[in-house]
N, C-alpha and C positions, 0 to 999 in steps of 0.2 A: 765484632769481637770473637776472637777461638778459645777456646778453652783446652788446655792438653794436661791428664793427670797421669802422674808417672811414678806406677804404681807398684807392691810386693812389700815382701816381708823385708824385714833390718835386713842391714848388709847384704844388699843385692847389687848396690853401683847407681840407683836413683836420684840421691844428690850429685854422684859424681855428673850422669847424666844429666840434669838439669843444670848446672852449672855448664858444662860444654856445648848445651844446644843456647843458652844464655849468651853465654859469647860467640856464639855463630849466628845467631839470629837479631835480626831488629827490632825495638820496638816491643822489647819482652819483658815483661811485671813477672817475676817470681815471686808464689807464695813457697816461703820454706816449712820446710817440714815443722807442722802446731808442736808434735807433741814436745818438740825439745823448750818449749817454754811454757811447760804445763807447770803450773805449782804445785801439784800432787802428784803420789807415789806412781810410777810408771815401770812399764815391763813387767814380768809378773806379779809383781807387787802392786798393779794399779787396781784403784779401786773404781767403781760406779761410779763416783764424782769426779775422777780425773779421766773416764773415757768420756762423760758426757761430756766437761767443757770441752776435751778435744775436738768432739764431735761438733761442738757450738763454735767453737773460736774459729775449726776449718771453713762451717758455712760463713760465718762473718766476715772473713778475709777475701773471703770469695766473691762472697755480694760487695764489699767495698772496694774491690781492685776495677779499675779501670783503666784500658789497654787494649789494644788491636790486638795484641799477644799475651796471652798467661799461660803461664806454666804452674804446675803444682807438685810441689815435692811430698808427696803422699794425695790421695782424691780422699774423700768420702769414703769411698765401698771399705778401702784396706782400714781407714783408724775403725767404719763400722766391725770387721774383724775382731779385731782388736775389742771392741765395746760388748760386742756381743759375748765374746770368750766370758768376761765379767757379767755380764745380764744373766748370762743363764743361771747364774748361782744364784739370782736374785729377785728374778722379773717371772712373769708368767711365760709361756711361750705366744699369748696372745700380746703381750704388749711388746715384745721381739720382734714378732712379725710385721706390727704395725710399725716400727723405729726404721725395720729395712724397706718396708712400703717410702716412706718419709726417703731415706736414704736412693734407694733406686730412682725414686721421682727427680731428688735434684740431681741426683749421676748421667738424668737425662741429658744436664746441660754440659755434659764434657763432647767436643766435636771429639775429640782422641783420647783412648783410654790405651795409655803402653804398658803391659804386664810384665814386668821382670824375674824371669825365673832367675832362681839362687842358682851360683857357681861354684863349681870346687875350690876349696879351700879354708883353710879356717878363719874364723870368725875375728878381727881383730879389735884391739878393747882400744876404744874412743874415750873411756869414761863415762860411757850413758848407754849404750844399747848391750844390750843384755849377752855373754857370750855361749847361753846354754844351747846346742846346737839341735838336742829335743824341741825343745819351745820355737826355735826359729822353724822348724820343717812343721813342728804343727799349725804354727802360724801361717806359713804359707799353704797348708792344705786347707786351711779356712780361708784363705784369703781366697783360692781359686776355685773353690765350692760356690762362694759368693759373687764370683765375676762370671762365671758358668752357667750361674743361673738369671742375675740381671743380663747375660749376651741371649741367653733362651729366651726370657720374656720381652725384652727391650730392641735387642740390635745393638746396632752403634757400630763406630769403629772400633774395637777392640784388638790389638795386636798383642801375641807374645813374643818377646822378645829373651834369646841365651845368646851367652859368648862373652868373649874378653869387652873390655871397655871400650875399646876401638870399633868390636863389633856389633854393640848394641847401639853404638851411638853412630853406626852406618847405617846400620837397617834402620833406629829412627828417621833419621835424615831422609832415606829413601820412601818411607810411608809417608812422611811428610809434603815430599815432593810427587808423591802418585796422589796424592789426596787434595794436590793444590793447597797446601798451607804455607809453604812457601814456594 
């Protein structure tokens, strides 16, 4: 089984991406992105309760898919982002640290991590992700603090990936194929 998480802040092209390598590829189990079926307030309004289930729902979809091929529309590390924005108003910094330990640990089990840097343009309103463009860059400077630091301590494959849609969904395709995953 692989595991590929395809990851960053809103509005980067990640679903769009996941959905195009879905239908280019075989044999592929998509998990979609948790947090759009969270019961609780989400984006800056999410509380400790709606980051942890996202955080539990993510592991659990995980551990229950079963597939030669997964794909993930968000990993771990970014909803931990996301969790941790909210822990810190809440938690100690010891039990943060211990949540990212937890978190790194299962991030081990991604063969491919693809980081999506944000593109120009504005943000467009879906009705659920947030269009405050503060919040999305701060989001994504936590998000890459945190993949900076698990690529430090861990390894892994980790790729950044910018560009139009076409482009990121070639350079995947092509780490793909230099990594033997397909």
């Amino acid at each position: 089984m692989t595991k590929i998480a395809i990851i960053g802040t809103h509005f980067v092209g990640k679903t769009s991406l996941v959905k195009r390598l879905s239908k280019k590829l075989n044999n592929v189990f998509v998990i979609d992105e948790v947090v759009r079926s969270c019961p609780y307030p989400v984006n800056e309004m999410a509380t400790l309760e709606a980051q942890e289930w996202v955080l539990n729902e993510q592991i659990k979809r995980e551990m229950e898919a079963a597939s030669p091929l997964i794909i993930t529309d968000r990993g771990l590390i970014d909803n931990f982002a996301y969790w941790s924005r909210v822990a810190e108003k809440h938690l100690t910094p010891e039990k943060i640290a211990l949540k990212k330990e937890e978190v790194f640990e299962h991030s081990k089990s991604y063969d491919l991590i693809l980081f999506l840097e944000p593109f120009d343009g504005s943000i467009k309103n879906d009705n659920f992700r947030s269009l405050n463009e503060k919040w999305r860059r701060e989001m994504h400077d936590r998000i890459l603090d945190i993949v900076k630091e698990f690529k430090q301590k861990h390894g892994g494959n980790i790729y950044f990936l910018k560009g139009s849609e076409d482009e990121v969904f070639y350079q995947a395709i092509d780490i793909m194929k230099r990594l033997k995953i397909i």
